[in-house]
PDB file of N, H, CA, C and O in Angstrom:
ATOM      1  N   UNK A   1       0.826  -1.196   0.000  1.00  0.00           N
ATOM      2  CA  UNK A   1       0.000   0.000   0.000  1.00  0.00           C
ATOM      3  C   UNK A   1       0.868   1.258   0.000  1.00  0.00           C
ATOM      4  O   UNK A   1       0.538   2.165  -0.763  1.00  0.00           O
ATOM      5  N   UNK A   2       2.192   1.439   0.956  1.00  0.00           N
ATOM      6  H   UNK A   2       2.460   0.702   1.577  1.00  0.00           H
ATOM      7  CA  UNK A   2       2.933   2.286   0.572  1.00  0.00           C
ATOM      8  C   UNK A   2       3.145   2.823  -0.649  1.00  0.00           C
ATOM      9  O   UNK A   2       3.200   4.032  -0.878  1.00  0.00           O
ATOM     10  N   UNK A   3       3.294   1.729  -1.641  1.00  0.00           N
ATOM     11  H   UNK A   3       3.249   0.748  -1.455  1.00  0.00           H
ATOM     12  CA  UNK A   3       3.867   2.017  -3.188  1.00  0.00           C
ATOM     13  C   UNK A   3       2.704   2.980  -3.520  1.00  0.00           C
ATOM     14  O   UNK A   3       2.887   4.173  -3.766  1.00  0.00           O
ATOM     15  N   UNK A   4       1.786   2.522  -3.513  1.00  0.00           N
ATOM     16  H   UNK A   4       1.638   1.553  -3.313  1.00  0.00           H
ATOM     17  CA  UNK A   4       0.660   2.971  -4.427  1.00  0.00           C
ATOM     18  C   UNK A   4       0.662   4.012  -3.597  1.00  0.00           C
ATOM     19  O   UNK A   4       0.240   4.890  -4.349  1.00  0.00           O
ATOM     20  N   UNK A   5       0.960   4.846  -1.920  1.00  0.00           N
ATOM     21  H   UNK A   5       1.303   4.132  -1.308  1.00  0.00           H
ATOM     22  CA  UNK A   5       0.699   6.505  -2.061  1.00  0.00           C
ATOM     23  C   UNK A   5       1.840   6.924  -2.362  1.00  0.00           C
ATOM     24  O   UNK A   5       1.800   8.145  -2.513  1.00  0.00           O
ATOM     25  N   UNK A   6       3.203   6.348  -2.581  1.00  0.00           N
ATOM     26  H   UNK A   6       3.235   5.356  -2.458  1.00  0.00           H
ATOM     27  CA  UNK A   6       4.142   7.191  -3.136  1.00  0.00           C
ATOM     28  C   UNK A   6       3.988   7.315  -4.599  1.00  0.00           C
ATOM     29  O   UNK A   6       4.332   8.351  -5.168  1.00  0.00           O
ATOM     30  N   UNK A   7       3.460   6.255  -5.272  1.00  0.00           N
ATOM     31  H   UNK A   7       3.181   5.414  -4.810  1.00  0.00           H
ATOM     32  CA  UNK A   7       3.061   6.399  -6.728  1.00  0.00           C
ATOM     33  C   UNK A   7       2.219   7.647  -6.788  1.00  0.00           C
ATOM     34  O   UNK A   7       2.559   8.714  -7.301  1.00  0.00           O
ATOM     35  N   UNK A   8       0.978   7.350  -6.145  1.00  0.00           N
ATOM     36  H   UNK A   8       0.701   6.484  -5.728  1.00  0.00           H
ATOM     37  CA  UNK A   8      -0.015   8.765  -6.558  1.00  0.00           C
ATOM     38  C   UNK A   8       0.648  10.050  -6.353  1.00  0.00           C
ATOM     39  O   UNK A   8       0.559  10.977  -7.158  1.00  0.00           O
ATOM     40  N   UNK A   9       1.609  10.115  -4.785  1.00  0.00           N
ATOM     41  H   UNK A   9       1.681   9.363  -4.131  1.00  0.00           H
ATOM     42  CA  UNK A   9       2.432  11.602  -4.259  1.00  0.00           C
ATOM     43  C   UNK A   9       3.297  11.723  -5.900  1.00  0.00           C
ATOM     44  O   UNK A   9       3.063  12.582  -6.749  1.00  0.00           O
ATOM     45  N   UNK A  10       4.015  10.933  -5.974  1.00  0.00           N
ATOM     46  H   UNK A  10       4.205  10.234  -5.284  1.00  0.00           H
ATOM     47  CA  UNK A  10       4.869  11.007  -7.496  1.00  0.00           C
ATOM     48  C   UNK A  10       3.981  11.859  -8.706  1.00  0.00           C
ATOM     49  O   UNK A  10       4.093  13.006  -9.139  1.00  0.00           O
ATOM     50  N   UNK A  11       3.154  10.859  -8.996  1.00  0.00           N
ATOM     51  H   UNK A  11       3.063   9.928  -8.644  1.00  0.00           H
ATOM     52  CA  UNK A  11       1.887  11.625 -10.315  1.00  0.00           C
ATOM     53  C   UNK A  11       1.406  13.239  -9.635  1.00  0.00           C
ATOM     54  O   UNK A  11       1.612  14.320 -10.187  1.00  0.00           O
ATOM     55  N   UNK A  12       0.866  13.068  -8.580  1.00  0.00           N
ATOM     56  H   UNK A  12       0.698  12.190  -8.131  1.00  0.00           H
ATOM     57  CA  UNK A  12       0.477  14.732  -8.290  1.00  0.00           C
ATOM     58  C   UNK A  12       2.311  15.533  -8.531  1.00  0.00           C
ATOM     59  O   UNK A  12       2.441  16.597  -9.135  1.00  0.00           O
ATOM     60  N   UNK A  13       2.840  15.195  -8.269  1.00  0.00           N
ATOM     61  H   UNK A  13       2.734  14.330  -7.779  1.00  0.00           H
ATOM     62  CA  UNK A  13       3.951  16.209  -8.126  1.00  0.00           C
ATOM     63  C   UNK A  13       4.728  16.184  -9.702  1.00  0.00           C
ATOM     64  O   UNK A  13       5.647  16.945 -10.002  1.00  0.00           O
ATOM     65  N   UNK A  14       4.361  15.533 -10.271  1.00  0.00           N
ATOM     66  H   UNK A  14       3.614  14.914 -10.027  1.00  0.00           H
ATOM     67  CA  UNK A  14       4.254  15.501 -11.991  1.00  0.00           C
ATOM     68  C   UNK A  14       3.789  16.069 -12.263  1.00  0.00           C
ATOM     69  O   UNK A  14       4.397  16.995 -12.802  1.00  0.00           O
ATOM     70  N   UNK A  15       2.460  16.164 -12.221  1.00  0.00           N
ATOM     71  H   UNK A  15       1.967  15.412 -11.783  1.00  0.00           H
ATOM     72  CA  UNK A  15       1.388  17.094 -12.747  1.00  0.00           C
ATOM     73  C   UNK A  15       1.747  18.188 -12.290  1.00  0.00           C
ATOM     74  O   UNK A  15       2.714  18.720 -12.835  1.00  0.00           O
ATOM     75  N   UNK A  16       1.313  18.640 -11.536  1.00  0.00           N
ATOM     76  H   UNK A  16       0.527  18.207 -11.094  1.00  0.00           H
ATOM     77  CA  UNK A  16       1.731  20.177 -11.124  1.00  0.00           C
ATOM     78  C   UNK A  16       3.094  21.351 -11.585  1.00  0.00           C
ATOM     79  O   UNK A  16       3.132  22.571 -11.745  1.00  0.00           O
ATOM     80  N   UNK A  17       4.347  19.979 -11.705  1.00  0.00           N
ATOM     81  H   UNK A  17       4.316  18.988 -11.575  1.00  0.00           H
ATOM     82  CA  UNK A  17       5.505  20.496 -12.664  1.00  0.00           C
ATOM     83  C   UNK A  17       4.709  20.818 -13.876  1.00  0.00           C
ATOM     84  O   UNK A  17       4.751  21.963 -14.326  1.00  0.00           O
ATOM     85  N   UNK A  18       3.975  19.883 -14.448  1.00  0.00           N
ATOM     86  H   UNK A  18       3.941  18.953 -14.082  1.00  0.00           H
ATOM     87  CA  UNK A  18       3.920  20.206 -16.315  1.00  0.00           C
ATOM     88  C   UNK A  18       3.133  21.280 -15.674  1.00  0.00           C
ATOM     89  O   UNK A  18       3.782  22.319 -15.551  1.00  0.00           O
ATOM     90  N   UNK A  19       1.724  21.337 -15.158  1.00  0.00           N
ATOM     91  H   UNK A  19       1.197  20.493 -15.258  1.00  0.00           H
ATOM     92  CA  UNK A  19       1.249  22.731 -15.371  1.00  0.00           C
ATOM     93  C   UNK A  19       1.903  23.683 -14.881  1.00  0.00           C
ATOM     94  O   UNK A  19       1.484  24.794 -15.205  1.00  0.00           O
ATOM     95  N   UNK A  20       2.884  23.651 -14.138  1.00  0.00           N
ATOM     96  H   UNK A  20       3.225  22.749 -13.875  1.00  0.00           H
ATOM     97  CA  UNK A  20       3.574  25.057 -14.428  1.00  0.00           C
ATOM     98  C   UNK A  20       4.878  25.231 -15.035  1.00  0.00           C
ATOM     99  O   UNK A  20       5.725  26.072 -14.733  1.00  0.00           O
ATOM    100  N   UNK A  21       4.937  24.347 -15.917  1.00  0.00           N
ATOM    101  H   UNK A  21       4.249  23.664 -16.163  1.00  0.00           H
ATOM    102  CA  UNK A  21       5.973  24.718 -17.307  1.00  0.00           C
ATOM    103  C   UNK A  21       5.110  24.834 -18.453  1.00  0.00           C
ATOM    104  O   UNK A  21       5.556  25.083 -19.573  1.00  0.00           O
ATOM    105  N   UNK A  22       3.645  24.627 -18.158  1.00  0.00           N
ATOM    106  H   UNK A  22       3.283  24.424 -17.248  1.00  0.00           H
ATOM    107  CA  UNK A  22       2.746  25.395 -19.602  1.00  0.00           C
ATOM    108  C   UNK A  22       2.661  26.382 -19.311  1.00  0.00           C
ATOM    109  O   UNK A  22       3.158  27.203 -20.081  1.00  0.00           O
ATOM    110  N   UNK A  23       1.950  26.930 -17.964  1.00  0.00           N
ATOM    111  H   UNK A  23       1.545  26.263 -17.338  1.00  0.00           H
ATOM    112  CA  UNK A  23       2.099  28.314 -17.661  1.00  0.00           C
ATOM    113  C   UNK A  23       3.334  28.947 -18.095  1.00  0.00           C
ATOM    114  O   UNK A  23       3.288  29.749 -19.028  1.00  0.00           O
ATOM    115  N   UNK A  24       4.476  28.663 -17.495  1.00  0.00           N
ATOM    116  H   UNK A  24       4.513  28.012 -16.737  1.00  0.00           H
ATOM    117  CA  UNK A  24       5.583  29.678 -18.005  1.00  0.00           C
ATOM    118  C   UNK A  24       5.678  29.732 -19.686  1.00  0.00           C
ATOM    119  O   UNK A  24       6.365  30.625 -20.182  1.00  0.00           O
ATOM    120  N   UNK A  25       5.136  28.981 -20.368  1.00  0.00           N
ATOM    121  H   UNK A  25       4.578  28.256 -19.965  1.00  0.00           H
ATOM    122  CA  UNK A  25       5.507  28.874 -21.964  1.00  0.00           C
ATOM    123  C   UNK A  25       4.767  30.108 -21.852  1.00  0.00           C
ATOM    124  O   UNK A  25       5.213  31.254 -21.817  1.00  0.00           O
ATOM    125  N   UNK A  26       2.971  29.505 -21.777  1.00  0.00           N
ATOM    126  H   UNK A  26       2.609  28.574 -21.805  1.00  0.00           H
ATOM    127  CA  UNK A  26       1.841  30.363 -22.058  1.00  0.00           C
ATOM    128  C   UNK A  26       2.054  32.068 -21.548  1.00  0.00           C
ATOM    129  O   UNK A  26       1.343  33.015 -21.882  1.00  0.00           O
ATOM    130  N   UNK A  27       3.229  32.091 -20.670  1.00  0.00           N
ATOM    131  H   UNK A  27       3.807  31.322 -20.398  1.00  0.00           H
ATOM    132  CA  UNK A  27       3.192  33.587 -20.107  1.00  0.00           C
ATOM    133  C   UNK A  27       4.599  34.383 -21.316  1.00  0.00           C
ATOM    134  O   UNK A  27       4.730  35.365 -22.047  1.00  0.00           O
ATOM    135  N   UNK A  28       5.415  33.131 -20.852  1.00  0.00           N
ATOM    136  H   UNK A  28       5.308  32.334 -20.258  1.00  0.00           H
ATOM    137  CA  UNK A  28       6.926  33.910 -22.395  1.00  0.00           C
ATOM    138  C   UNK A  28       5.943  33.996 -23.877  1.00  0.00           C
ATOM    139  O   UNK A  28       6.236  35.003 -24.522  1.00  0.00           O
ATOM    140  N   UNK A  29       5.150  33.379 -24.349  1.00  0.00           N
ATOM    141  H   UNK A  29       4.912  32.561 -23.825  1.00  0.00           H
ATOM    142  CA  UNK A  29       4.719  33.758 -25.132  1.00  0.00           C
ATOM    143  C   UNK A  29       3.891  34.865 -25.603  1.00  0.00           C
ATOM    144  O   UNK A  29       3.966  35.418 -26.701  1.00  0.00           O
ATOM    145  N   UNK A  30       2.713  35.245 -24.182  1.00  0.00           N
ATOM    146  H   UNK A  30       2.653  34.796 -23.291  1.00  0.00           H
ATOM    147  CA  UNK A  30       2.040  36.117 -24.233  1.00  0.00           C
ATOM    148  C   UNK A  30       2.561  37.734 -24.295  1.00  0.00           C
ATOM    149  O   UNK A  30       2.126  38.761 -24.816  1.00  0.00           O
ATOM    150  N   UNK A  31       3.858  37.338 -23.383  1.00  0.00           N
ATOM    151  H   UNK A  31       4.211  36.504 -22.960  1.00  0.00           H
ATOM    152  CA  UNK A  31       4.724  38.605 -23.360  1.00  0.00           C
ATOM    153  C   UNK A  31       5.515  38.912 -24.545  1.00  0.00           C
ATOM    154  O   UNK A  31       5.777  40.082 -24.821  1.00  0.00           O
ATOM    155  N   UNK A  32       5.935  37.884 -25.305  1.00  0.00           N
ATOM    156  H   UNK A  32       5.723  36.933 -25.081  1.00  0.00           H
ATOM    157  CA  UNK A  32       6.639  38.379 -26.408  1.00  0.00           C
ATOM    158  C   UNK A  32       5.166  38.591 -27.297  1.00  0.00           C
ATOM    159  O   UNK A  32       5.336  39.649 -27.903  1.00  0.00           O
ATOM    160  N   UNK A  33       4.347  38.266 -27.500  1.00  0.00           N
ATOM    161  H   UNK A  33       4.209  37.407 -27.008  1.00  0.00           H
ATOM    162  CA  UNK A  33       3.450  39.298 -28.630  1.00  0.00           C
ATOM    163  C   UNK A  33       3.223  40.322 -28.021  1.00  0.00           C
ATOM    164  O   UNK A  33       3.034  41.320 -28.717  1.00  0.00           O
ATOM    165  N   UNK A  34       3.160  40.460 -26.647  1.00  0.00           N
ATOM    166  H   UNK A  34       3.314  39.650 -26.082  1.00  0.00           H
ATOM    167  CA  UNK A  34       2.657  41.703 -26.200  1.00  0.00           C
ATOM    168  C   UNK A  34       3.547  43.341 -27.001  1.00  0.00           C
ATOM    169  O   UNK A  34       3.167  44.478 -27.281  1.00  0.00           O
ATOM    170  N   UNK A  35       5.362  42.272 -27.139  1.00  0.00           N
ATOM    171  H   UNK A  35       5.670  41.349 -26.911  1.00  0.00           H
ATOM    172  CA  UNK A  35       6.023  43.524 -27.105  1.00  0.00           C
ATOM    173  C   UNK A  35       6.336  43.546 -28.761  1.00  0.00           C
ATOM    174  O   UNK A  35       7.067  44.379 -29.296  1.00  0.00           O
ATOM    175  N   UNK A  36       5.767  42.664 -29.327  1.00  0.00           N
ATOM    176  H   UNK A  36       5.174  41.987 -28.892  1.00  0.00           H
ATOM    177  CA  UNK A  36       5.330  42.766 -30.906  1.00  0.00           C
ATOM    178  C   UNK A  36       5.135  43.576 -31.188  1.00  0.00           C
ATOM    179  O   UNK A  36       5.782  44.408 -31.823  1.00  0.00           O
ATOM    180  N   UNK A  37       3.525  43.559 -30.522  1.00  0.00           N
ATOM    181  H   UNK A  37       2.998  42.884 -30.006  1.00  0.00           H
ATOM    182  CA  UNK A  37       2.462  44.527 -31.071  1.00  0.00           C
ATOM    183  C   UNK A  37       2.348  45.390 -30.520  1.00  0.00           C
ATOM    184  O   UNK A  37       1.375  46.088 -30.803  1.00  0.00           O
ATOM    185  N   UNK A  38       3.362  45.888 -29.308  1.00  0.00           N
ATOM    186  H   UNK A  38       4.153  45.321 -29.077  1.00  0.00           H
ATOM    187  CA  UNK A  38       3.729  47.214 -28.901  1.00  0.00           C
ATOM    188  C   UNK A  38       4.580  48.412 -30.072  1.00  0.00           C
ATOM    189  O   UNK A  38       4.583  49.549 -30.544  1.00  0.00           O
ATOM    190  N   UNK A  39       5.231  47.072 -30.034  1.00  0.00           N
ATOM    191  H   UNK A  39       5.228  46.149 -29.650  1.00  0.00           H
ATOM    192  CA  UNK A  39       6.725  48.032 -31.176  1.00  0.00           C
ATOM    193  C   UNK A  39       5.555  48.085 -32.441  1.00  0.00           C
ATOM    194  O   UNK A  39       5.458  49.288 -32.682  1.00  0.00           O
ATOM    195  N   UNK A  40       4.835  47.511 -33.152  1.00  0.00           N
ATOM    196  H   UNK A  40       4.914  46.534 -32.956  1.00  0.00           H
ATOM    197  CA  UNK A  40       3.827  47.959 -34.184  1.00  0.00           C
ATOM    198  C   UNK A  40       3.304  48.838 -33.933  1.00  0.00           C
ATOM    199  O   UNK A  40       3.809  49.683 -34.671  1.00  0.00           O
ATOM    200  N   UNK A  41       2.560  49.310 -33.348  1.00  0.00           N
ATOM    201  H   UNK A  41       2.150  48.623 -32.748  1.00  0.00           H
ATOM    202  CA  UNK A  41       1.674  50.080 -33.020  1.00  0.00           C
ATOM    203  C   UNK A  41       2.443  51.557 -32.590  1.00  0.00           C
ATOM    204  O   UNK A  41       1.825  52.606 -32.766  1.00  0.00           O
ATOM    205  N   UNK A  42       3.965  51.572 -31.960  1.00  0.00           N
ATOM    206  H   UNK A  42       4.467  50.720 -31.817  1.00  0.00           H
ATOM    207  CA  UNK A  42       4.650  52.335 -31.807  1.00  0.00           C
ATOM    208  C   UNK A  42       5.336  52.586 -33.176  1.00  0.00           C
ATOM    209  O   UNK A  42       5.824  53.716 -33.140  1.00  0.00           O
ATOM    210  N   UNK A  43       5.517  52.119 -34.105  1.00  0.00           N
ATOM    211  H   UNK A  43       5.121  51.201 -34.134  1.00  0.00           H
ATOM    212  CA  UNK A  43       6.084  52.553 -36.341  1.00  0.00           C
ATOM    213  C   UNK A  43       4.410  52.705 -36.729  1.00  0.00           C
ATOM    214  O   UNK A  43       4.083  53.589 -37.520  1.00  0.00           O
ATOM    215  N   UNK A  44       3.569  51.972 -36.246  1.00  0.00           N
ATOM    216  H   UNK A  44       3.835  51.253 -35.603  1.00  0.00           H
ATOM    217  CA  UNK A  44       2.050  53.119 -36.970  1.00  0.00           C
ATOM    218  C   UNK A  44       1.914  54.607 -36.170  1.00  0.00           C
ATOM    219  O   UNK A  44       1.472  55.642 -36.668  1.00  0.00           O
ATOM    220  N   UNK A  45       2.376  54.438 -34.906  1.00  0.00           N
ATOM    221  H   UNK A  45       2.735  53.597 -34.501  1.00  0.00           H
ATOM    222  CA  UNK A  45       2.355  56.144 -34.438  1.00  0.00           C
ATOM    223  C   UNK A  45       3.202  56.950 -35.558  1.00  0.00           C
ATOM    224  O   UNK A  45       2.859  57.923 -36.230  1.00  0.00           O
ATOM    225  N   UNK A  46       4.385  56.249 -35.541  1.00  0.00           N
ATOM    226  H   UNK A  46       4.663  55.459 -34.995  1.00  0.00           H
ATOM    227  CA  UNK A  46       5.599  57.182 -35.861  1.00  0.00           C
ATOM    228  C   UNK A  46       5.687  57.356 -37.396  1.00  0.00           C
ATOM    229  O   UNK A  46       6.467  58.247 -37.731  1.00  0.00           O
ATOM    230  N   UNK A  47       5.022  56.664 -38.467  1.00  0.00           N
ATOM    231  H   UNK A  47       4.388  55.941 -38.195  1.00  0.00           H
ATOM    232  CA  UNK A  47       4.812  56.314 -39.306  1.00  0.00           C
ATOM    233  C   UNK A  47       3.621  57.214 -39.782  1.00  0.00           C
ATOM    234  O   UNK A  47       3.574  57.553 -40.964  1.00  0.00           O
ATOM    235  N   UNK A  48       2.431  57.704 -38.682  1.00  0.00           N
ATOM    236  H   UNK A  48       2.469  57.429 -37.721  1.00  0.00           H
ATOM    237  CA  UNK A  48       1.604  58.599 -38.926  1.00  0.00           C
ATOM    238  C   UNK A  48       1.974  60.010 -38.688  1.00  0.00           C
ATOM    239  O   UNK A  48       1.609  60.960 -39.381  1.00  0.00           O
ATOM    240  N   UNK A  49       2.603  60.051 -37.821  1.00  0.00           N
ATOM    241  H   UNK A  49       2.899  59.279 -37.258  1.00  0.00           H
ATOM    242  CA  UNK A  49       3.391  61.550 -36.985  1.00  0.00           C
ATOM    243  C   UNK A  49       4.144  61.990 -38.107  1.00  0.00           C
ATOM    244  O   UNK A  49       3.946  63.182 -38.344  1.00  0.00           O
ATOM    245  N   UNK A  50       5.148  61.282 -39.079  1.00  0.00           N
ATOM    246  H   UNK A  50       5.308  60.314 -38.886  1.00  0.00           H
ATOM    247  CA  UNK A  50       5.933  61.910 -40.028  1.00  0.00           C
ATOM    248  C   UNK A  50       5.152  62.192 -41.252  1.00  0.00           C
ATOM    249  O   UNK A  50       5.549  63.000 -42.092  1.00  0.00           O
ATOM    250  N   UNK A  51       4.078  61.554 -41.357  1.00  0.00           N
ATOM    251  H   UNK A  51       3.755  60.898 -40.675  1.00  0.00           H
ATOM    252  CA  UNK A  51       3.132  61.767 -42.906  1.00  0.00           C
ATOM    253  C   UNK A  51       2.793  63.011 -42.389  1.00  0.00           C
ATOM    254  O   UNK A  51       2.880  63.798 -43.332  1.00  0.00           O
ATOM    255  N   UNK A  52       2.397  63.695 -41.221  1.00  0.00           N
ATOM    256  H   UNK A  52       2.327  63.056 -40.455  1.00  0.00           H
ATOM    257  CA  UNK A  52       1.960  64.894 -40.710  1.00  0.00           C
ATOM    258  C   UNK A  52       2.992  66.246 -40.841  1.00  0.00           C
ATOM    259  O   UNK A  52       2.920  67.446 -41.104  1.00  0.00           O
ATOM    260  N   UNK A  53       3.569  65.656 -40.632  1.00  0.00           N
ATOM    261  H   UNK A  53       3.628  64.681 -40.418  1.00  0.00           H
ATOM    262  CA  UNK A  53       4.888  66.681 -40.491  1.00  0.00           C
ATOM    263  C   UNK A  53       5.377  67.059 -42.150  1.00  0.00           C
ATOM    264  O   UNK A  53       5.926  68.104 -42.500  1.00  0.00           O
ATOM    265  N   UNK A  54       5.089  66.155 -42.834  1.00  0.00           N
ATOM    266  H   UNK A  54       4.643  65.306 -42.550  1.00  0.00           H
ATOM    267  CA  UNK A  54       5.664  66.826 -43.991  1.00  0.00           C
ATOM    268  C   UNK A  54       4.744  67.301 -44.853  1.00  0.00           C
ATOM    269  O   UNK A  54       5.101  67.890 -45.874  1.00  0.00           O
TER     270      UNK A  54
END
């Protein structure tokens, strides 16, 4: 009977690693589009600001 709660303690403490190495993907990823579509949106400012200017 031992085996089988160190087996299950084992699987929970598995699980919980993978979900939080999806989280960290799911967060490096979210942050790098974030700073994508920052820097875009910062060459459509700058990109509109100079059509003005001239």
């Amino acid at each position: 009977m031992l085996n089988a709660s160190q087996a299950e303690l084992y699987f929970i403490a598995a699980m919980m690693i993978l979900i939080l190495i999806i989280s960290i993907v799911a967060i490096y990823f979210f942050f790098v589009t974030y700073k994508k579509e920052k820097a875009e949106k910062q060459k459509r400012i700058e990109k509109r600001n100079s059509g003005i200017k001239n």
